[in-house]
LUMVOVO-216903 format. One record per residue (C-alpha): residue number from 1; residue in one letter; chain; x, y, z. Coordinates in steps of 0.02 Angstrom, whole numbers, plus 50000, padded with zeros to 5 digits. Layout:
<pt num="NUM" residuo="a" cadena="A" c1="X" c2="Y" c3="Z"/>
...
This chain:
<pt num="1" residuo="x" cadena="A" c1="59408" c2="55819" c3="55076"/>
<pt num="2" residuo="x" cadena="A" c1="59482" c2="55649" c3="55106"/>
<pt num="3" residuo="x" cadena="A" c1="59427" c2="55529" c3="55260"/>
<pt num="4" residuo="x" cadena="A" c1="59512" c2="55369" c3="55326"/>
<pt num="5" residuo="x" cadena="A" c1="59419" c2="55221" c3="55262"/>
<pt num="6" residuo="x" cadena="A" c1="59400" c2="55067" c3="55348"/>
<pt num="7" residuo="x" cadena="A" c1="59446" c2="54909" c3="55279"/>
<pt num="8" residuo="x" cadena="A" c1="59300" c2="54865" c3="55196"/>
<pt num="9" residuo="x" cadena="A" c1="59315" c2="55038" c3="55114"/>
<pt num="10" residuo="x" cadena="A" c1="59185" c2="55132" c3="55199"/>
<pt num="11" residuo="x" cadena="A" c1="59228" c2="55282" c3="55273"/>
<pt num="12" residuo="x" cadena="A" c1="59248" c2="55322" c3="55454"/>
<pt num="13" residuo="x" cadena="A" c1="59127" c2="55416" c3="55536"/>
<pt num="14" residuo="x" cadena="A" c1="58999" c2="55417" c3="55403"/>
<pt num="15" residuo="x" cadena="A" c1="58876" c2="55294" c3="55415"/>
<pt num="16" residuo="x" cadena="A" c1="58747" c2="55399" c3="55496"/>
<pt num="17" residuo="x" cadena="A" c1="58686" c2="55605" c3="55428"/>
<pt num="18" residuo="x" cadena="A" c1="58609" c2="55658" c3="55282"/>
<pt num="19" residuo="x" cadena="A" c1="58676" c2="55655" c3="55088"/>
<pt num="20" residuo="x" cadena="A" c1="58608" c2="55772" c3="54982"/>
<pt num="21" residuo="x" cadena="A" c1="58600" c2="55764" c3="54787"/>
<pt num="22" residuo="x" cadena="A" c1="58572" c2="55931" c3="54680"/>
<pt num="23" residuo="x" cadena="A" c1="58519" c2="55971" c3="54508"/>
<pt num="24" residuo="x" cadena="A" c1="58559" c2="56137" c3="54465"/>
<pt num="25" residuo="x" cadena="A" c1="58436" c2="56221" c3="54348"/>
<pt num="26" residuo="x" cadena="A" c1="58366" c2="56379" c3="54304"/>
<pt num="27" residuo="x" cadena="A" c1="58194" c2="56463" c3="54410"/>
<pt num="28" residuo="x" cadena="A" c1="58091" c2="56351" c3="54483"/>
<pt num="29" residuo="x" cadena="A" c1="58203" c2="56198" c3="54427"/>
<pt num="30" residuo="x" cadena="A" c1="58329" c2="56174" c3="54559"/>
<pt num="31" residuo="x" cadena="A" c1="58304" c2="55977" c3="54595"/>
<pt num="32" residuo="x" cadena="A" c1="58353" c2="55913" c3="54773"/>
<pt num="33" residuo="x" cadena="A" c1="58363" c2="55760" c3="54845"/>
<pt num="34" residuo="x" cadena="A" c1="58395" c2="55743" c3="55034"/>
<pt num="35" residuo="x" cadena="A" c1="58463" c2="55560" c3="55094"/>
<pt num="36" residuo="x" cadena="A" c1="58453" c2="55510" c3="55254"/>
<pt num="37" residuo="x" cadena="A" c1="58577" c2="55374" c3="55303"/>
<pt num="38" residuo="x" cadena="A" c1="58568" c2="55281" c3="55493"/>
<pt num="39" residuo="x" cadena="A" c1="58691" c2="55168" c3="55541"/>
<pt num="40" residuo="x" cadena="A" c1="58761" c2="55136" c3="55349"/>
<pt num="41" residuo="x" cadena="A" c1="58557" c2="55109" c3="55290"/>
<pt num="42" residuo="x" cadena="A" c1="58459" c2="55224" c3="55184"/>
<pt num="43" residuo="x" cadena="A" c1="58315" c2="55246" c3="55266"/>
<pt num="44" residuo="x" cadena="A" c1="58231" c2="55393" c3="55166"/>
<pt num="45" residuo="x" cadena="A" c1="58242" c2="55496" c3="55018"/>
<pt num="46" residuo="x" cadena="A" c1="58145" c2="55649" c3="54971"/>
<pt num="47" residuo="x" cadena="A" c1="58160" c2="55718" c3="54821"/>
<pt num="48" residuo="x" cadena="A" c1="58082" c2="55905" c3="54777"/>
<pt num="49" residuo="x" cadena="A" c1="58103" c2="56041" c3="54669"/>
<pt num="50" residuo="x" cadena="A" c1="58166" c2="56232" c3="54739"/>
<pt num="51" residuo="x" cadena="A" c1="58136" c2="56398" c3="54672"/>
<pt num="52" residuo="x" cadena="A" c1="58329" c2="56457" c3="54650"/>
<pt num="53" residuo="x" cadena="A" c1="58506" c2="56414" c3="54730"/>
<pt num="54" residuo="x" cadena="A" c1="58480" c2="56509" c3="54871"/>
<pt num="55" residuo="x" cadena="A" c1="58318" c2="56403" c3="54899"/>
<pt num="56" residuo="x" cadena="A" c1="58431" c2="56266" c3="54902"/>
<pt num="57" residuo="x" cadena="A" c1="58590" c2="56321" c3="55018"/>
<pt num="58" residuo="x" cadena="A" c1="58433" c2="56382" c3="55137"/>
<pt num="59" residuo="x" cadena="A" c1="58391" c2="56221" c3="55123"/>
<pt num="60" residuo="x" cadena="A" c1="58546" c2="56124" c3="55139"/>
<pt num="61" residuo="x" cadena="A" c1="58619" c2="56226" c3="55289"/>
<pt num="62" residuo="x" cadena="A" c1="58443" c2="56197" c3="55383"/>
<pt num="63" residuo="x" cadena="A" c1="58513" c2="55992" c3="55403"/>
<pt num="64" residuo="x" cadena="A" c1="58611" c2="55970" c3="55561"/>
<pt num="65" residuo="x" cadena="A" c1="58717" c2="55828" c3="55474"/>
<pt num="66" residuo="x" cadena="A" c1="58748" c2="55833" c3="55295"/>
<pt num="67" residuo="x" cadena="A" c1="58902" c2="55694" c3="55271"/>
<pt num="68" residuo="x" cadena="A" c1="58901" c2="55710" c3="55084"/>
<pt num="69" residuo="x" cadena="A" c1="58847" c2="55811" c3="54929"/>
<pt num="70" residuo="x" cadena="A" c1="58848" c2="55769" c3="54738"/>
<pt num="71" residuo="x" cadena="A" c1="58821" c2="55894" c3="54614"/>
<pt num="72" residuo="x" cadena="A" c1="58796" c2="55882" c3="54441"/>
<pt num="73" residuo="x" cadena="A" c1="58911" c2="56023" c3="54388"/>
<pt num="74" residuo="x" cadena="A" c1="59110" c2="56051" c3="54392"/>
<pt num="75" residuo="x" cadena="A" c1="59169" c2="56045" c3="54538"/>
<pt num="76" residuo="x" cadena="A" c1="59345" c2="56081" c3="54482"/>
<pt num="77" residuo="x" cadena="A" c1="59414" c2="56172" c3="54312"/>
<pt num="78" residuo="x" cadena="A" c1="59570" c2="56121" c3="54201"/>
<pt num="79" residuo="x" cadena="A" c1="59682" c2="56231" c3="54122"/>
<pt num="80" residuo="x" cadena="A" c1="59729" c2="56162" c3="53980"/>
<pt num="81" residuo="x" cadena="A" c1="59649" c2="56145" c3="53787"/>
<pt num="82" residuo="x" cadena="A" c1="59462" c2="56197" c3="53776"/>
<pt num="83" residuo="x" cadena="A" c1="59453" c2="56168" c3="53979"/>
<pt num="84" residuo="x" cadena="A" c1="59440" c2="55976" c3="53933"/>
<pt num="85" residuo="x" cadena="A" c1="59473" c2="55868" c3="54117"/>
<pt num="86" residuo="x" cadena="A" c1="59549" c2="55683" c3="54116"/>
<pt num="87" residuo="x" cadena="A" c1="59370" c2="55631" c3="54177"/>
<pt num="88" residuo="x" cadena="A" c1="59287" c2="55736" c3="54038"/>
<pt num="89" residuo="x" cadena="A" c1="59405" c2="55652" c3="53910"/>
<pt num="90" residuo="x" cadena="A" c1="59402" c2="55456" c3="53998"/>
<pt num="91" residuo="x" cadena="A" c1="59194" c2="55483" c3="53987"/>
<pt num="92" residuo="x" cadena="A" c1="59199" c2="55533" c3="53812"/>
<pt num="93" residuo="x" cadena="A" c1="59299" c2="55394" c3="53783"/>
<pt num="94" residuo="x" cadena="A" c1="59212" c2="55244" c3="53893"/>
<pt num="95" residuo="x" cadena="A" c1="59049" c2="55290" c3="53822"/>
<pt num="96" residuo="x" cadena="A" c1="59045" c2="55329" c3="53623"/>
<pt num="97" residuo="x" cadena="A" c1="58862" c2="55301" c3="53624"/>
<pt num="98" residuo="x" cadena="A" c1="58819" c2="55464" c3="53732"/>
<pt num="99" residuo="x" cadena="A" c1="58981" c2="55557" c3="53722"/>
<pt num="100" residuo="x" cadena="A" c1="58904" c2="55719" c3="53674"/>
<pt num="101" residuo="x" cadena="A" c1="58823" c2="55715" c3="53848"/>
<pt num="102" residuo="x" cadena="A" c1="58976" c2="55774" c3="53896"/>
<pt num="103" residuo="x" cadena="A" c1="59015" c2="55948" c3="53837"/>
<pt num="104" residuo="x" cadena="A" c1="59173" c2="56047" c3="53824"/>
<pt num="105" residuo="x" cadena="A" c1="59188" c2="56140" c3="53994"/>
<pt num="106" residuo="x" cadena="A" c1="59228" c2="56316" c3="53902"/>
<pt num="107" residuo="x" cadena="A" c1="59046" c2="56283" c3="53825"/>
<pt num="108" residuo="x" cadena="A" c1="58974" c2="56263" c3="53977"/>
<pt num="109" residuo="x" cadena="A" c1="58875" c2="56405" c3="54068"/>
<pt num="110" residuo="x" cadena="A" c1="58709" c2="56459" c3="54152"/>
<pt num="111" residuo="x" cadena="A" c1="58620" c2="56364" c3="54298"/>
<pt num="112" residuo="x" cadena="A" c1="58754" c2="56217" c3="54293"/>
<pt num="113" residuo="x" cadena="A" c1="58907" c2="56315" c3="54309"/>
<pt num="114" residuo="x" cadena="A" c1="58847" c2="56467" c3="54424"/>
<pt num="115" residuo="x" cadena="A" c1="58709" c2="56416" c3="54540"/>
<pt num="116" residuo="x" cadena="A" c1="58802" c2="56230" c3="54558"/>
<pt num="117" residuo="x" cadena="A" c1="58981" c2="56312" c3="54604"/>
<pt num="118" residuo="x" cadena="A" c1="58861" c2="56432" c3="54719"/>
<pt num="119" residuo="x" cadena="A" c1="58794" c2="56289" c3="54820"/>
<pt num="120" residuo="x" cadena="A" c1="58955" c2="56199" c3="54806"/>
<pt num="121" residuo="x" cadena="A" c1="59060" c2="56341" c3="54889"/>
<pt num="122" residuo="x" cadena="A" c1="58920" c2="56380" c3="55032"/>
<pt num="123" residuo="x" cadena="A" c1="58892" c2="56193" c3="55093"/>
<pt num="124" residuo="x" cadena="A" c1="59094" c2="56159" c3="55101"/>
<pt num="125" residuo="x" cadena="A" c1="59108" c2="56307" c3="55200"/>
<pt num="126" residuo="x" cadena="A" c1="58961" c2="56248" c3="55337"/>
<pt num="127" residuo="x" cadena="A" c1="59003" c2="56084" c3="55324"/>
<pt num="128" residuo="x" cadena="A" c1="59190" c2="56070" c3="55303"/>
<pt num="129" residuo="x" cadena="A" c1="59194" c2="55875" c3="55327"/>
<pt num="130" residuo="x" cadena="A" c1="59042" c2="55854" c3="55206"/>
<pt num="131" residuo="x" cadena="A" c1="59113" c2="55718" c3="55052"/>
<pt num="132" residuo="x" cadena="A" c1="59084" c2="55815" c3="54884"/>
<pt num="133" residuo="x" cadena="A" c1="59071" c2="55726" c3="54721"/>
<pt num="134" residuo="x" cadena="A" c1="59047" c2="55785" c3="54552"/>
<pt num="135" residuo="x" cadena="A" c1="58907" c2="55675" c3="54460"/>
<pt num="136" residuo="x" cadena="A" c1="58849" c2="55644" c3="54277"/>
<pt num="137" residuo="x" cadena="A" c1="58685" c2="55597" c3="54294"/>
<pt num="138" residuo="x" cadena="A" c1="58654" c2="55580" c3="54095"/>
<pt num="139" residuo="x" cadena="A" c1="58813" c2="55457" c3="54090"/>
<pt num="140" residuo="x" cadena="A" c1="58772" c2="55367" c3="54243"/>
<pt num="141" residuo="x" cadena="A" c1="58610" c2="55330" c3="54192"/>
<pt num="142" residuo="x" cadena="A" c1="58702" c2="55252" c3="54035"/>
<pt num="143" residuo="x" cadena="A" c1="58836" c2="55164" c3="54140"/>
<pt num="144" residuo="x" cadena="A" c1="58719" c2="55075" c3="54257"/>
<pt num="145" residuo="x" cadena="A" c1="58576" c2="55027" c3="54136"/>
<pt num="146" residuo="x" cadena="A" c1="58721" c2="54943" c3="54018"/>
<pt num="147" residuo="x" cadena="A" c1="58745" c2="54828" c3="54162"/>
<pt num="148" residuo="x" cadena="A" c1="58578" c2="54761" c3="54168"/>
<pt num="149" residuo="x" cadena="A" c1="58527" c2="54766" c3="53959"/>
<pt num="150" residuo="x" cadena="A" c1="58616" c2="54721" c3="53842"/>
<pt num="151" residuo="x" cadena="A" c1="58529" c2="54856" c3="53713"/>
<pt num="152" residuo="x" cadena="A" c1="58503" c2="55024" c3="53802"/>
<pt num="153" residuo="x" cadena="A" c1="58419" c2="55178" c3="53757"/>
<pt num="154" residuo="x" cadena="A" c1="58493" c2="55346" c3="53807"/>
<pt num="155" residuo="x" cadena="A" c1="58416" c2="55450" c3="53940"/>
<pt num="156" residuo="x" cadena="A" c1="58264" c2="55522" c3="53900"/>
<pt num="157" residuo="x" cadena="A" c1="58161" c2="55547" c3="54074"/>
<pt num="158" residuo="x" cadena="A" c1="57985" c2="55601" c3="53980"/>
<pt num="159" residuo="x" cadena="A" c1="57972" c2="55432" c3="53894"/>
<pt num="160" residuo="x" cadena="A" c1="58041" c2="55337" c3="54036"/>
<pt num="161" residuo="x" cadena="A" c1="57999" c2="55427" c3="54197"/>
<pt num="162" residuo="x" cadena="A" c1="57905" c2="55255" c3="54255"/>
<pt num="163" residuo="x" cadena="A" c1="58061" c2="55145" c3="54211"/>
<pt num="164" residuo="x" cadena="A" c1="58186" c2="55277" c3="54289"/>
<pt num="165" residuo="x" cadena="A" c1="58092" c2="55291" c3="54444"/>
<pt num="166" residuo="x" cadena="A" c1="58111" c2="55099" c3="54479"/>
<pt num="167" residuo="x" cadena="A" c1="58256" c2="55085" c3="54431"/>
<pt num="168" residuo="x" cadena="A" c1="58304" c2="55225" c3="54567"/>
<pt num="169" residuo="x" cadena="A" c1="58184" c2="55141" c3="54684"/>
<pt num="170" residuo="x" cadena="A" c1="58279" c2="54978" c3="54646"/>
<pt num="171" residuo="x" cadena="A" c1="58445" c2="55050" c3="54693"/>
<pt num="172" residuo="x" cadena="A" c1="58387" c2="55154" c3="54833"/>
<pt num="173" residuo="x" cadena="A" c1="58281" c2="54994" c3="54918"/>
<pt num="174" residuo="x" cadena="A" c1="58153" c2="55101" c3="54924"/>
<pt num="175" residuo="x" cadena="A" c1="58001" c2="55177" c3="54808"/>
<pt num="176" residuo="x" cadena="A" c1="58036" c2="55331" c3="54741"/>
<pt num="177" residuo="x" cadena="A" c1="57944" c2="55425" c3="54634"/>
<pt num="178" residuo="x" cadena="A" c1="58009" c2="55595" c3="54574"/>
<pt num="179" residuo="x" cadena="A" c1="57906" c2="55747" c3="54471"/>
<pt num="180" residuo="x" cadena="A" c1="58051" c2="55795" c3="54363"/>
<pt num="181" residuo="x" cadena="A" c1="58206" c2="55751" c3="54283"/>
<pt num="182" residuo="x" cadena="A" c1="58286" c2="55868" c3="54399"/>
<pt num="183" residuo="x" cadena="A" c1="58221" c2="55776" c3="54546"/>
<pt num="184" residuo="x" cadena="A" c1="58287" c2="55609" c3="54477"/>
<pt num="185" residuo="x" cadena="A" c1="58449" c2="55688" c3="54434"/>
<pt num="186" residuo="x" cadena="A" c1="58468" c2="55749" c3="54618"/>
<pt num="187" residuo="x" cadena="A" c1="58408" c2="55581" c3="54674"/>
<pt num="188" residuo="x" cadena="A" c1="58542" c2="55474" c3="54561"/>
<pt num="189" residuo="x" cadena="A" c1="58690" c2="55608" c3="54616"/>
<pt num="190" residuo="x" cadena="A" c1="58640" c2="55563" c3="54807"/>
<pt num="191" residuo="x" cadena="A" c1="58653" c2="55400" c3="54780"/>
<pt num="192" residuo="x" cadena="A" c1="58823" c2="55424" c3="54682"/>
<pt num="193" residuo="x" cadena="A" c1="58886" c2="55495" c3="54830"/>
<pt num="194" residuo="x" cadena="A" c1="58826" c2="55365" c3="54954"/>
<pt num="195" residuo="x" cadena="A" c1="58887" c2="55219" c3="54831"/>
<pt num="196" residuo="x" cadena="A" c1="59079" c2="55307" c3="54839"/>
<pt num="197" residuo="x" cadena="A" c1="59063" c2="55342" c3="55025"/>
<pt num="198" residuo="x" cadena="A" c1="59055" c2="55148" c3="55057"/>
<pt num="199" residuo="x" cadena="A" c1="59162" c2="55118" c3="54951"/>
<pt num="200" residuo="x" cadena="A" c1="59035" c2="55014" c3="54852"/>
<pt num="201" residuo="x" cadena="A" c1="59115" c2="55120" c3="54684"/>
<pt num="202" residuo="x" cadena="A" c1="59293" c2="55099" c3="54684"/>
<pt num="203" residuo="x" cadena="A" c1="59337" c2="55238" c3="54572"/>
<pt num="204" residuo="x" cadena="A" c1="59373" c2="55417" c3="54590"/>
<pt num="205" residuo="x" cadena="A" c1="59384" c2="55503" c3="54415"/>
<pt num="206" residuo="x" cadena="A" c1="59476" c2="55630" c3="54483"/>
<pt num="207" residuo="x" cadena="A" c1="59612" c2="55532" c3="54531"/>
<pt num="208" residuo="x" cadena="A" c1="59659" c2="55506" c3="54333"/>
<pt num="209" residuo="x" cadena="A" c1="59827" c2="55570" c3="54285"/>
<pt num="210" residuo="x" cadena="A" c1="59835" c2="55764" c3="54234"/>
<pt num="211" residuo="x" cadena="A" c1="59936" c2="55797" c3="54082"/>
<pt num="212" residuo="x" cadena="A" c1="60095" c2="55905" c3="54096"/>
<pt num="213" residuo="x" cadena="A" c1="60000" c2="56036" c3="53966"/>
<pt num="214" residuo="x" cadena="A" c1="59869" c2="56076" c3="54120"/>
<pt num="215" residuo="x" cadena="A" c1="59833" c2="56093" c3="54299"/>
<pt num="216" residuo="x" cadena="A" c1="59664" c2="56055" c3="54396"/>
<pt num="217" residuo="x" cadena="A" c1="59615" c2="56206" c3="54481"/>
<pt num="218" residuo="x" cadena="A" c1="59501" c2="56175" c3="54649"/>
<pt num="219" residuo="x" cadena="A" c1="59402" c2="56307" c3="54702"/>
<pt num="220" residuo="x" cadena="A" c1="59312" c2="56221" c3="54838"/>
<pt num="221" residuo="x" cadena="A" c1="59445" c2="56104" c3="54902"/>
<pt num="222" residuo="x" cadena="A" c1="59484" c2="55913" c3="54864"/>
<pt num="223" residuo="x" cadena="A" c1="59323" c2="55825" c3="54793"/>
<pt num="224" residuo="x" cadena="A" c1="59276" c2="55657" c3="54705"/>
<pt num="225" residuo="x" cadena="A" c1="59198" c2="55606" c3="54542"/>
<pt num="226" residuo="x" cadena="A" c1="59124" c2="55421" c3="54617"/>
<pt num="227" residuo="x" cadena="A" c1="59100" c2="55308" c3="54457"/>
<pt num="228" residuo="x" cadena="A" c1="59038" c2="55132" c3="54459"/>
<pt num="229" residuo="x" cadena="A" c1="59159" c2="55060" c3="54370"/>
<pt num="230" residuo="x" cadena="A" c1="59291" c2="54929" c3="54430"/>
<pt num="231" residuo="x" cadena="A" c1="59468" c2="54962" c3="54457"/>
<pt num="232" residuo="x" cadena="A" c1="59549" c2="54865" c3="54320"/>
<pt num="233" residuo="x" cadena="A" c1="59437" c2="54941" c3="54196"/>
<pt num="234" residuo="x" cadena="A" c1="59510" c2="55114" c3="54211"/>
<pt num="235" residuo="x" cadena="A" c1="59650" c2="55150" c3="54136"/>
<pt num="236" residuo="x" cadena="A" c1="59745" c2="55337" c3="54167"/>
<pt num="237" residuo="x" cadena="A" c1="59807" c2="55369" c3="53971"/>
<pt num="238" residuo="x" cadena="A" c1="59832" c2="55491" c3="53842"/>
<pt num="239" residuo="x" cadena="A" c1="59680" c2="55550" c3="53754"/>
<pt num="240" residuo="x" cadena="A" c1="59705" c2="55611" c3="53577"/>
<pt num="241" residuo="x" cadena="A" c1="59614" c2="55768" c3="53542"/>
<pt num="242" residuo="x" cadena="A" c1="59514" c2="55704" c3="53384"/>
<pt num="243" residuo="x" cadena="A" c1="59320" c2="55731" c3="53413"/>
<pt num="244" residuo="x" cadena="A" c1="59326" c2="55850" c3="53561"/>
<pt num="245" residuo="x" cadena="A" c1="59278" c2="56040" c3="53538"/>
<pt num="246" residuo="x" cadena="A" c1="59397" c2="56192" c3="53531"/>
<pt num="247" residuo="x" cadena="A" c1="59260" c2="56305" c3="53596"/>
């Protein structure tokens, strides 16, 4: 959905409630993260790990306030070649190093597509005014560690869980330490979310121009893809079809 922001970009009405970050993943691999956010602070996150996605709408819809909710999954489809989106395509093409991170939606399936549109559908029915965003927490891990090295390894959580978890903890402001890569990948989409909602990340990658050859198809309503990157750098172009998959 969209909200009035204020003029310092955060959004009315949402500086207090709970964000929550999910994972989707297959039995006993569901990652969560629940944010709690008082008077535009973050003053806790838990992170855990849930049996199966109705563990985690259980879950979700036990929260009085839930203001936002990033998923790692599609939260909208295209229509056009191979199911390829302008913020598949602009990903592919910001970040060469780990563009096979970022698969051809028509490949997709399992956990990520099912039990993540699931969730999505049941928490934007109970909370209506809840601020969804897709998330890429791969690519974002990519994108925000660039900024701070200049040499970067991709993300590989069972060599780096220590460095991951501080970097989290760094952007959180607060230690976290998480069991899984599903855990920090719930964690890193909450904070997605929260970094969009005050307008901290400018950019909404689903705001990038559709091409005449497709339409984006919304199954759950309006929703944002919050990306920390500023607004100059994006540009809204045509993306040739070299390098991406037909399947």
């Amino acid at each position: 959905m969209s909200a009035e922001r204020e003029k310092n970009g955060q959004l009315v009405g949402y500086d207090t409630g709970f964000i929550v970050g999910y994972d989707p993943g297959g039995n006993n691999k569901h990652g969560i993260a629940i944010m709690e956010v008082e008077s535009g602070r973050i003053v806790s996150v838990t992170p855990k790990t849930l049996f199966s996605a109705e563990k985690v709408i259980n879950e979700i819809k036990s929260i009085s306030n839930v203001i936002g909710l990033g998923v790692d999954t599609l939260t909208c489809w295209s229509t056009g070649k191979s199911g390829w989106r302008p913020a598949d395509k602009w990903l592919r093409e910001k970040y060469k190093v780990v563009e096979k991170s970022v698969s051809s939606p028509n490949f997709l399936m399992g956990a990520m597509s099912l039990n993540g549109m699931s969730v999505l559908l049941e928490v934007s029915r109970s909370f209506p005014n809840c601020i969804i965003s897709e998330t890429h927490p791969k690519v974002l891990y990519y994108a925000l560690m660039t900024k701070e090295k200049d040499k970067v390894e991709k993300y590989n959580y069972q060599k780096n869980k220590k460095e991951m978890d501080k970097m989290l903890s760094k952007l959180l402001g607060l230690v976290i330490t998480t069991k899984s890569d599903h855990e920090w990948d719930a964690a890193i989409s909450a904070y997605a979310v929260w970094m969009g909602m005050t307008g901290s990340w400018k950019r909404d990658l689903h705001k990038l121009e559709v091409e005449n050859t497709e339409r984006i198809v919304k199954p759950c309503g309006d929703t944002s893809y919050f990306w920390p990157v500023p607004a100059d750098k994006i540009v809204a172009k045509k993306h040739p079809e070299a390098g991406l998959s037909d399947k």
